[in-house]
Residue, then its C-alpha position, 0 to 999 in steps of 0.5 A: x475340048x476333052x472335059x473330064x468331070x473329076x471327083x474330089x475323092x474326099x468330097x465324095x466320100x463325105x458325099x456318100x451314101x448318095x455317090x456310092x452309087x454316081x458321079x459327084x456331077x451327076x447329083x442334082x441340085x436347082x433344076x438340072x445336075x451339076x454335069x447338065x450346067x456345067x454342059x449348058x455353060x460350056x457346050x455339048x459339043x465337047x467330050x465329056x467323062x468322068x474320073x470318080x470312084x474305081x468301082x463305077x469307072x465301067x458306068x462312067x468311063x474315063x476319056x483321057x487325051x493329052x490336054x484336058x479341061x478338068x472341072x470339080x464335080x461339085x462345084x456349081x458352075x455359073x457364068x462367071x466361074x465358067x468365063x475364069x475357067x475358058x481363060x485358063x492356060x495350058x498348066x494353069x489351076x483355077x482355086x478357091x481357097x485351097x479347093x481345086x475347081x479346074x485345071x487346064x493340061x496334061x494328066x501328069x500335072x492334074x495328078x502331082x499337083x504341078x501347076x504353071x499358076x494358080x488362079x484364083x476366083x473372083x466370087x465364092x462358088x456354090x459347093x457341095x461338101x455334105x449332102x445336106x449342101x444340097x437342099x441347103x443351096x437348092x432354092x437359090x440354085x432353082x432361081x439360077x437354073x430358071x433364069x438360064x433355062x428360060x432366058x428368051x424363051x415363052x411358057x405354055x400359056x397358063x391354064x384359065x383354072x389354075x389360081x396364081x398368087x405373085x408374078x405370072x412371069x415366074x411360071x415356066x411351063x414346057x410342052x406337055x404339061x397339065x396343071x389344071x386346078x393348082x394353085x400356084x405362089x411365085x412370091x419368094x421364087x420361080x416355078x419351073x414345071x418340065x415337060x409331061x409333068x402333072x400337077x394335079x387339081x388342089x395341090x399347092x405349090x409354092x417356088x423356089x420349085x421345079x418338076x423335071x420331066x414326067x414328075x407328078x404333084x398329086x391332088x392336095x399337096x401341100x410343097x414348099x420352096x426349095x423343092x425339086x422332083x427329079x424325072x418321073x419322080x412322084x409326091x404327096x402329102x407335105x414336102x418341104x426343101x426337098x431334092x428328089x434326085x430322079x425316079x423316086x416316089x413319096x406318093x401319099x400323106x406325111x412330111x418330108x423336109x430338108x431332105x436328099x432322096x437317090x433314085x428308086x426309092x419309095x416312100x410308104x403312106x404315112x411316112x414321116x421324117x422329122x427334120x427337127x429335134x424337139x430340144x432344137x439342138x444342133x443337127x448331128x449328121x453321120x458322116x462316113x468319112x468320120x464313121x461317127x455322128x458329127x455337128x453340123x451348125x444346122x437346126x434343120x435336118x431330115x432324111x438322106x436316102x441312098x438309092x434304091x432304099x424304101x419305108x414301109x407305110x406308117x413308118x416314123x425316120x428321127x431328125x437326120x436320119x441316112x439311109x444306105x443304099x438298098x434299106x428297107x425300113x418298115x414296122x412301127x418305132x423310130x429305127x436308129x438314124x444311120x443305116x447301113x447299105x443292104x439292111x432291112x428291117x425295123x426298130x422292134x425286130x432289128x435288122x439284117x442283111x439283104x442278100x444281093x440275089x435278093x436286092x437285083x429281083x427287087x431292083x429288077x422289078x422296081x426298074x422294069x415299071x419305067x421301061x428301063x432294066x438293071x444292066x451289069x454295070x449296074x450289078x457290079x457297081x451294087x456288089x462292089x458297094x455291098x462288099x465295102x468292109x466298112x459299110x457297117x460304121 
């Protein structure tokens, strides 16, 4: 099969600022990315591309063929929707409501609208509208992802020193993994420690969890359930309900809760997001499709970080803040909860513009510490956000 990953496109804008930068499927939410269940569900066999924003089509092209499977980019997949949708016919749509989930056919009809039938599924899906979606559905989707992951298969043995607190059987550790000294509580979910990831001695961990690949819990963290660390991501301190999509650090003390962080972002030591205001008022998130701060029913709400944005230590991040891409907060006081992409400063001495020579040195550096390098894509995809006329409202 030719499966296109497409992109509600105004999903994805009430996604930003975490899909300026990436497809709506390659957000991470559970254990994998939503394009990593949506292959593991129906065969890395197939081809697979992307159709998504103009200014990242020369990153994530399109392969488009007379006849396609096309499958929303935010809709987490499970066994169930998976088997409505193999049974769709040539021009048949699968829908919730009145959300597009996949379409079997030509690109004509995908792109008029014209259906043979509509067909509609039996159970509600997980969705993602608003990045808050994310950590919102994140435990109950680690606890899926788990089941799928481990299924028939046989953990590491537990180190002797480790101390488990709950069922045993709900800790899946891969090759390579240390997790000497930890204490470990599986009582209201699973823990799911990828390869290479450390643990380290005294830190505490409770699941809903997951650690992918080369990830690190360093000593004396305190993590609550509905967290995932993306690969080689880095904490500490006090992390709760928490997606790290990849390649990000929150290294040292403070608290990080109900919160997205993108990739190549650091957190300084110190740092603190409030996810609740003190009057416990509804959460008003800033939305960019509405350019306006907008409620969203929510008590909880904590940082929303684009890529490669960063805090300097001690900083202090109100209740639902969101951050761009490539913000550089530091200095002391509370900045204002929405920032805007390329900006760097502080509540006290105000903010400005980063130019883009000066963001790639830094992006350079920041990815030459994983071995990986910043490619042209990359700086097209960047310079293409930078210009966005509205990336200021």
């Amino acid at each position: 099969m030719n499966i296109i990953l497409f992109d509600d496109n105004e999903v994805r804008r009430h996604l930003l600022p975490l899909t300026y930068t990436r497809p709506t499927a390659l957000l991470r939410v559970g254990i994998t990315t939503i394009e990593e269940k949506w292959k593991a569900m129906l065969g890395d066999e197939h081809t697979y591309s992307y159709l998504t924003a103009a200014h990242l089509k020369a990153k994530f092209p399109l392969k488009a063929k007379s006849s396609n499977l096309m499958v929303a980019g935010h809709i987490v997949p499970t066994r169930e929707l998976v088997r409505q949708v193999l049974e769709l016919n040539d021009g048949e749509a699968l829908f919730h409501d009145n959300e597009l989930i996949a379409y079997n056919g030509d690109a004509t009809g995908f792109d008029n609208k014209q259906y043979s039938h509509k067909v509609y599924v039996e159970h509600a899906p997980i969705a993602l509208h608003a990045p808050y979606d994310i950590f919102i559905n994140n435990g109950q989707v680690i606890k899926d992802d788990f089941a799928r992951l481990t299924q028939g298969r046989t953990s590491q043995p537990l180190p002797g020193n480790a101390v488990i607190i709950g069922d045993p059987s709900l800790i899946f550790i891969e090759d390579g993994a240390c997790v000497e000294g930890a204490f470990l509580n599986t009582k209201e979910g699973p823990i799911y420690i990828g390869h290479d990831v450390e643990i380290m001695e005294g830190a505490c961990v409770r699941g809903p969890f997951a650690a992918c690949h080369d990830a690190k819990v360093r000593m004396g963290a305190k993590v609550y359930g509905g967290t995932t660390l993306g690969p080689h991501c880095k904490i500490g301190g006090e992390v709760e309900s928490t997606v790290m999509i990849g390649y990000s650090n929150k290294a040292h003390d403070g608290f990080l809760g109900d919160a997205v962080i993108g990739e190549r972002c650091n957190i300084g030591g110190g740092t603190t997001a409030s996810n609740l205001k003190n009057d416990y008022s509804e959460i008003k998130l800033w939305d960019y499709v509405e350019r306006r701060f907008v409620r969203t029913g929510l008590q909880f709400c904590g940082l929303i970080m684009g890529d490669h944005s960063k805090t300097g230590v001690n900083c202090m991040i109100n209740t639902a803040t969101v951050l761009g891409v490539g913000v550089n907060i530091h200095g002391s006081g509370f900045p204002r909860p929405f920032v805007a992409s390329f900006q760097e400063g502080s509540s006290n001495a105000g903010f400005k513009d980063v130019p883009l020579k000066t963001f790639y040195s830094i992006a350079e550096r920041v990815m030459a510490r994983r071995g990986m390098e910043l490619t042209q894509a990359d700086k097209d995809i960047f310079a293409s956000i930078y210009n966005i006329s509205d990336r200021y409202k």
